[in-house]
C-alpha positions in Angstrom: 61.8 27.2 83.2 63.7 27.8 86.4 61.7 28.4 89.4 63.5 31.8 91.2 63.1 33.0 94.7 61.8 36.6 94.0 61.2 38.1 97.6 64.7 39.4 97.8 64.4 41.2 94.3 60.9 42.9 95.0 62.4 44.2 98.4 65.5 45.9 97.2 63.5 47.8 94.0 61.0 49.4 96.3 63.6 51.4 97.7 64.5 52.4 101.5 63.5 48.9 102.9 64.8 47.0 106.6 63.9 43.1 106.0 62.7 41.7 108.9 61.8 37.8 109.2 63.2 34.4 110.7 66.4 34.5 109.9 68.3 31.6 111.9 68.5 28.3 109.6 66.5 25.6 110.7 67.0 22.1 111.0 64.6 18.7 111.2 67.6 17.4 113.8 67.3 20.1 116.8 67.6 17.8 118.9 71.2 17.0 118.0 72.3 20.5 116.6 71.6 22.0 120.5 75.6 24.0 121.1 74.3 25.8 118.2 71.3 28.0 119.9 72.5 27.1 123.5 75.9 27.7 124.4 74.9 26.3 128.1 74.9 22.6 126.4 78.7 23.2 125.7 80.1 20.2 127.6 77.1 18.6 128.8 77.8 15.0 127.2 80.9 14.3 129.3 82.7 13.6 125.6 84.1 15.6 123.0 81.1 15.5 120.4 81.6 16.4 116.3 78.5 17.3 114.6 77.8 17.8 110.7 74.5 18.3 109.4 73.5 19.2 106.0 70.1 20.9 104.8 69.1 20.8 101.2 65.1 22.8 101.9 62.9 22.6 98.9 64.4 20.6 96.9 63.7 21.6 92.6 63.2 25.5 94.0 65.9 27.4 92.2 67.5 30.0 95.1 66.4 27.7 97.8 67.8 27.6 101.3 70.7 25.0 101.7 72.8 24.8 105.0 75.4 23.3 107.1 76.6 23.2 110.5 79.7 22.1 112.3 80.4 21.6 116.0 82.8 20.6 118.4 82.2 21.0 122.2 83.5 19.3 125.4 83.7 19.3 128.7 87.2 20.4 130.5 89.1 18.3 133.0 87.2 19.7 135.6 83.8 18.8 134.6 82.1 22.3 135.5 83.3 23.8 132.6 82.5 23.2 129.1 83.7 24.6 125.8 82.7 24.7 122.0 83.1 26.1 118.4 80.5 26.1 115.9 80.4 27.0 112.5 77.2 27.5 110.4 76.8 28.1 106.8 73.5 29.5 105.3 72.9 30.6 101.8 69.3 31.8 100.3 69.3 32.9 96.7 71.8 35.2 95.9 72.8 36.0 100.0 75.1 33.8 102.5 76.2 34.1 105.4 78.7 32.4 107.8 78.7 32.1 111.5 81.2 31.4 113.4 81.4 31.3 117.2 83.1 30.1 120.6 80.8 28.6 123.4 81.6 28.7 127.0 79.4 27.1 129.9 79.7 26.4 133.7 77.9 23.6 135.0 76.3 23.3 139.1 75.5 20.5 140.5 71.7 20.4 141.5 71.3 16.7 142.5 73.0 13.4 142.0 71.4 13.4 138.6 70.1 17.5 138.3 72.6 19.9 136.7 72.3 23.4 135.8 74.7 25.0 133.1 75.0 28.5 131.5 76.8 29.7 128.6 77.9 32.3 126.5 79.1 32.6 123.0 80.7 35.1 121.2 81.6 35.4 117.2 81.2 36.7 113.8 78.7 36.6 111.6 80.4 37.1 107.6 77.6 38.4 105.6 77.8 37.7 101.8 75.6 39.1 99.4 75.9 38.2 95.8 72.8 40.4 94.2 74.7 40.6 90.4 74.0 36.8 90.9 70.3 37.5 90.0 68.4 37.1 87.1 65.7 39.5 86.3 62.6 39.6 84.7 63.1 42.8 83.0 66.6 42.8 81.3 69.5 45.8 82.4 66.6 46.5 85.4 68.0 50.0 86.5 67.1 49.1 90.6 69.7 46.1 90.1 72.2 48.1 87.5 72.6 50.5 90.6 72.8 48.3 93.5 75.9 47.4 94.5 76.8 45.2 97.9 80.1 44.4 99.8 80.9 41.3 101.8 80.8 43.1 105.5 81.9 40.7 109.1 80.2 42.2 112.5 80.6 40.2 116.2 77.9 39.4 118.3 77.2 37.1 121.3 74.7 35.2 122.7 73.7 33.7 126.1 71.7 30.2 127.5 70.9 28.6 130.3 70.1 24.2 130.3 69.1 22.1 133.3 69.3 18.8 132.6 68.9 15.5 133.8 69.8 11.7 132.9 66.3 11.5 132.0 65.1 14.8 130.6 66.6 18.9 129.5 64.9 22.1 129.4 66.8 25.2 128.1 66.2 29.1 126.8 68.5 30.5 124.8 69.5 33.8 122.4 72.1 32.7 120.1 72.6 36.9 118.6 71.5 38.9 121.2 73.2 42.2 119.1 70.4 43.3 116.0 73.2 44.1 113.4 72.3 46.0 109.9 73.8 44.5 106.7 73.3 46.8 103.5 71.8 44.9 100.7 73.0 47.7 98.5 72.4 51.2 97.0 69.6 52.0 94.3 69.8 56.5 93.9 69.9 57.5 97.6 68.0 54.4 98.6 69.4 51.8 100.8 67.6 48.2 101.5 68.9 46.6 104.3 68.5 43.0 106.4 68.3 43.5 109.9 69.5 40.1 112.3 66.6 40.2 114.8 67.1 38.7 118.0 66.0 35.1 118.3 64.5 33.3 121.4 64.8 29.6 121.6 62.8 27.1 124.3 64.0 23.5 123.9 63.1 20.2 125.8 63.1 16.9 125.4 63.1 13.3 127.8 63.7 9.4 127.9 60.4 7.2 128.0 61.5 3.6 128.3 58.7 1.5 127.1 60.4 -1.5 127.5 64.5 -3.1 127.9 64.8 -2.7 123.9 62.4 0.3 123.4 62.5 3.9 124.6 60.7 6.9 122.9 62.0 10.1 123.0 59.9 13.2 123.0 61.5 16.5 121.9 60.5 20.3 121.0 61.5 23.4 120.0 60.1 26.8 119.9 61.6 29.8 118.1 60.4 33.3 118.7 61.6 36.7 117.1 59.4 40.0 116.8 57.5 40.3 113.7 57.4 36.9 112.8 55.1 33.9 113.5 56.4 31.8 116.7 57.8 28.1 114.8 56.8 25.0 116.8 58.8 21.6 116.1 57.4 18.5 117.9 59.5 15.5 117.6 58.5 12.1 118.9 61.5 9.5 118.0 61.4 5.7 118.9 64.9 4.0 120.1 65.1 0.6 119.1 67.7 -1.8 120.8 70.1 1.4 121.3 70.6 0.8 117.7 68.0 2.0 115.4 65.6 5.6 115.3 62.6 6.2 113.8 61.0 9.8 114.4 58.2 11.3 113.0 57.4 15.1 114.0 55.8 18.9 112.6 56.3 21.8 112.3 53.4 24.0 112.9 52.1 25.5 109.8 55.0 24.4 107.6 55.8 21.2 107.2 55.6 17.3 108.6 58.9 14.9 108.4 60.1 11.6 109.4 63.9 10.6 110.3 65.8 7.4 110.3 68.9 6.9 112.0 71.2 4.4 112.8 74.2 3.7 115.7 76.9 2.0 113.9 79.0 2.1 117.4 78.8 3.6 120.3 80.5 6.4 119.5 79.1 6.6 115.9 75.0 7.5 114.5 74.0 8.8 111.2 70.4 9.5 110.6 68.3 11.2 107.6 65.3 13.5 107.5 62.8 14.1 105.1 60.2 16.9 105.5 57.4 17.4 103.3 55.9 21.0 103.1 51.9 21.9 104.1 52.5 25.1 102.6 51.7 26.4 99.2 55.3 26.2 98.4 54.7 22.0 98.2 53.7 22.4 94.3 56.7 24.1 93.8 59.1 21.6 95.1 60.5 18.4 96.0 60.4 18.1 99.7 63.6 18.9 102.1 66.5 16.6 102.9 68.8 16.5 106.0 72.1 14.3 106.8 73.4 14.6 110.6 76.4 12.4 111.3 77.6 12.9 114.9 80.6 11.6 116.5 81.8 10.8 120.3 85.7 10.7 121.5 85.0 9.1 124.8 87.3 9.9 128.1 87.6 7.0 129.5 85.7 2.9 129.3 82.9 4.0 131.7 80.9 6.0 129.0 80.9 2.7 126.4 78.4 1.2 129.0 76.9 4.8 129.2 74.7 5.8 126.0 73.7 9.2 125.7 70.9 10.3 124.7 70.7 13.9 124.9 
């Protein structure tokens, strides 16, 4: 018997309802996924960076969240200036949705090493609900015979600021700072509605070298929206010979995961994250599994002897 994500369907029948929650996809790879909540990291690299990552969550649970994200962002000729697109896919049951948006930072100098950047982003967000997609428990149910949804596209824009170092970053960021309304659908003279609630993020993250071939590398994230518990992600990876990663991390009240990753070149890393869930939902389901592969088109010979690591 299939095991069906229900929240969505026990919303809509009870009539005029505004669904508040975290809505932003997460991912195990933050750290690498950054152009996506901060527009202010646009450029930061010195390289044109691709990004793809893919998130299977719960894997078994029937309706369960799946996303992916692509991004390109790089620094103009100038080197104060950086640019980026990014495009993020996120379905949940029988809704997806689609964003895609334009980054824009400007970098000052602080220090030698010190750099402060701030950034904008402006896009769409394509809001696709599929609710005849559903299966019901009660067969011809008249709150789902009655509701009826329409694909619907609204803009927004978002704002960051990064300071960042060869060693270490900080950032705060609002990726949709506008609260848009998407109608679920009609039931009578009902409506039930999700509401896109604004989202704060607070990144970090350094370089420990431990010795020539080791280096650990502490990361977190914190996400914040109103009505919602704050998320914590704590990420502690190991660097081995520039080559290999092995992470381990939580996140608070939901789940603990390990990553693997590997540098096939200096331009080229792939790396893999499981995450096993502490919640109830871990009886229910097989885990989560993420793929990042991220890419570097360097400028000139100077960054080969260069690695980056944020």
């Amino acid at each position: 018997m299939k095991k069906v994500i229900s929240i969505l369907a026990l919303v809509i029948a009870t009539g005029t309802v505004e669904l508040k929650s975290q809505q932003d996809p997460q991912f195990t790879h933050y750290m690498y996924n950054t152009v996506n909540v901060n527009p202010a990291y646009a450029g930061t690299r010195d390289v044109f960076n691709i990004n793809l990552l893919h998130r299977s969550q719960w894997v078994g649970l029937d309706g369960a969240p799946t996303s992916q994200t692509l991004s390109f962002n790089t620094p103009l000729r100038n080197k104060k200036m950086g640019v980026g697109l990014s495009v993020v896919n996120d379905r949940i049951g029988p809704i997806n949705q689609t964003f895609i948006y334009a980054d824009y930072s400007y970098t000052v100098k602080l220090t030698e090493k010190m750099k402060l950047s701030f950034g904008m982003k402006a896009g769409i967000n394509w809001f696709q609900p599929k609710i005849s997609s559903l299966s019901t428990v009660q067969g011809n149910d008249p709150s789902f015979i009655e509701a009826s949804a329409t694909n619907t596209i609204k803009p927004n824009i978002g704002a960051g600021i990064y300071l960042h170092h060869d060693n270490w970053y900080v950032g705060v960021s609002s990726p949709r700072l506008v609260e848009n309304k998407f109608k679920l659908g009609s039931i009578s003279n009902d409506t039930a509605s999700l509401k896109e609630n604004r989202h704060t993020f607070f990144i970090a993250g350094c370089i420990i070298p431990v010795t020539k071939d080791l280096k650990l590398k502490p990361t977190v994230m914190v996400k914040t929206v109103v009505n919602s518990p704050i998320s914590i992600d704590v990420t502690l990876e190991a660097l081995i010979y520039n080559k290999f990663s092995l992470g381990a991390g939580v996140r608070v009240n939901d789940s603990f995961y390990a990553m693997l990753g590997y540098q096939f070149s200096t331009q080229f890393k792939a790396s893999f994250a499981y995450d096993y869930t502490t919640t109830r939902l871990q009886n229910i389901n097989n885990g989560t599994i993420e793929i990042m592969l991220n890419y570097d088109f360097f400028f000139n010979n100077d960054k080969l002897r260069s690695p980056r690591y944020f």
